[in-house]
Steps between C-alpha positions, in 0.01 A plus 500: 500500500784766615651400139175552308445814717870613365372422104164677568660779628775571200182447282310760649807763527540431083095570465407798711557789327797799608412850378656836491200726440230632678354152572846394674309489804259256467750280335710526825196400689399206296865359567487586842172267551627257291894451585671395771281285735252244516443121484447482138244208567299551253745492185677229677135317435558588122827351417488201751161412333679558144752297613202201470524526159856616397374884371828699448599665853479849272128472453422360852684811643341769314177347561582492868603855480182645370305327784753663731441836309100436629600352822689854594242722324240368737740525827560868395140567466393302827764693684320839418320685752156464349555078512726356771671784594855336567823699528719228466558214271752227494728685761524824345244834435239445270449662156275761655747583736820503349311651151189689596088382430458639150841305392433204673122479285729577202726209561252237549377642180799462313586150626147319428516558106856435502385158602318444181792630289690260595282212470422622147851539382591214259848467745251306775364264212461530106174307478240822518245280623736431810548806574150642445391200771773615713356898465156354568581271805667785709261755364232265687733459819569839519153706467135513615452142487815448722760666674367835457153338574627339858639827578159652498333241715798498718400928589153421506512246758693657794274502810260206323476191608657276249397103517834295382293406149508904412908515657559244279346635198637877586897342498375312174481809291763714689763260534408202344450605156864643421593125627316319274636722216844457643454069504381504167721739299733264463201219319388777274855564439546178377140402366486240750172250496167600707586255742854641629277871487267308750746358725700871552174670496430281781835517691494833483127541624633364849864633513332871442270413777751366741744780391237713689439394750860468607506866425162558780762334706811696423246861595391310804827328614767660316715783580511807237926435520384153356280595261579861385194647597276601739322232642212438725256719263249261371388466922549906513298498184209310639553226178409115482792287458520175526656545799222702699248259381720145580795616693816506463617114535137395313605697230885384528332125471294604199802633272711180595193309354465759204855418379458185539248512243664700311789269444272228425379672185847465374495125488492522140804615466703284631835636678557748237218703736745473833541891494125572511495286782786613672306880461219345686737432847606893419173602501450436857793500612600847398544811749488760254 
């Protein structure tokens, strides 16, 4: 993963833009959310599942980038004062802070449609029905329907009482659907058969699900050295978790039996899948 993180990194450096002008500014913010930090999980999902089906490491790693381009447009825009209001973010000030509001929107702004020029660049594949699936698949992660989507529900609920059926369908959209983009990149990458789609669509239902949940535990347990941010705001916030609702070692319990699943999706794959299942024991495990 720390390898991959390297490659994603250098991939993202050589695709966000540098400018002189007047728009020099924005540019410097867009780097500054992007570089320099982070677990890169979600590319990491992209090559290791291109790995499956030997796609050239290239392709896997700008597709992994432009889900990382989405990935840190949403944390800049959650950070804002009019969402989550955070001032920090993976140890250091947030875009906001170290930039100001207006070029923090701008950033965001810049880094979603960069997203979609790289997937539609013939350098990530130069079958334009690959690429237009690609564009499509993270277009449907990303907006209404998704991310942006569980990011709506997510403001609207603070203060209501949440059941664990609507928790689990909230984390779907806002977290969940960038992971099932991210497991099955690397199949549309390689026009892989329905059934290896089914299986990663699968595994990467319960990994995304697990994946938060061990991050309700990291705001409830964690310490903001640890994980680079404040923590203890979802209770402060008056928000469902899973955590509130099951506590803390019910919900502990419940990832170790999500990954579990998760892993079992993977059967298909024999032992060239051992990475996705090692990322399963991360999930969990992780303190950041």
């Amino acid at each position: 993963m720390s390898e991959t993180a390297q490659a994603v990194e250098d991939t993202l450096d050589r695709l966000l833009p540098i400018a002189s002008g007047p728009e020099y500014r924005v540019h410097e913010a867009m780097r500054y959310a992007c570089l320099g930090g982070g677990k890169r999980l979600r590319p990491f999902l992209v090559v290791a599942g291109a790995e499956l089906f030997g796609v050239p490491r290239a392709r896997a790693l700008r597709a992994g980038a432009a889900v990382e381009l989405v990935h840190c447009y949403s944390l800049v825009h959650d950070d804002l004062p009019a969402m989550d209001d955070d001032a920090l973010r993976r140890g250091r000030p947030t875009v906001h802070i170290e930039f100001d509001e207006a070029t923090a929107i701008l950033a965001g702004d810049g880094l979603l449609p960069l997203a979609f020029e790289v997937l539609a660049d013939p350098q990530t594949h130069d079958d334009p029905a690959v690429r237009c699936a690609l564009v499509s698949a993270l277009a449907l992660a990303s907006g209404a329907e998704g991310m942006v989507g569980g990011q709506m529900f997510d403001l609207a609920a603070e203060g209501e009482a949440l059941t664990l059926d609507d928790i689990g369908r909230l984390q779907a959209l806002k977290t969940g659907r960038l992971f099932n983009f991210s497991c099955i990149a690397g199949a549309i990458l390689a026009k892989a058969a329905s059934k290896h789609h089914d299986a990663l669509i699968a595994y990467a239902r319960d990994l995304g699900l697990a994946f938060q949940i061990a991050d309700d535990l990291l705001d409830h347990e964690g310490t903001e050295a640890e994980v680079g941010k404040k923590v203890g705001k979802d209770a402060e916030a008056g928000k469902a978790t899973f955590v509130s609702i099951l506590g803390a070692e019910k919900a502990r319990s419940e990832a170790q039996a999500l990954v579990a699943r998760a892993a079992s999706h993977l059967d298909l794959f024999d032992q060239k899948a051992d990475l996705l299942r090692d990322v399963t024991r991360f999930v969990v495990e992780r303190r950041t």
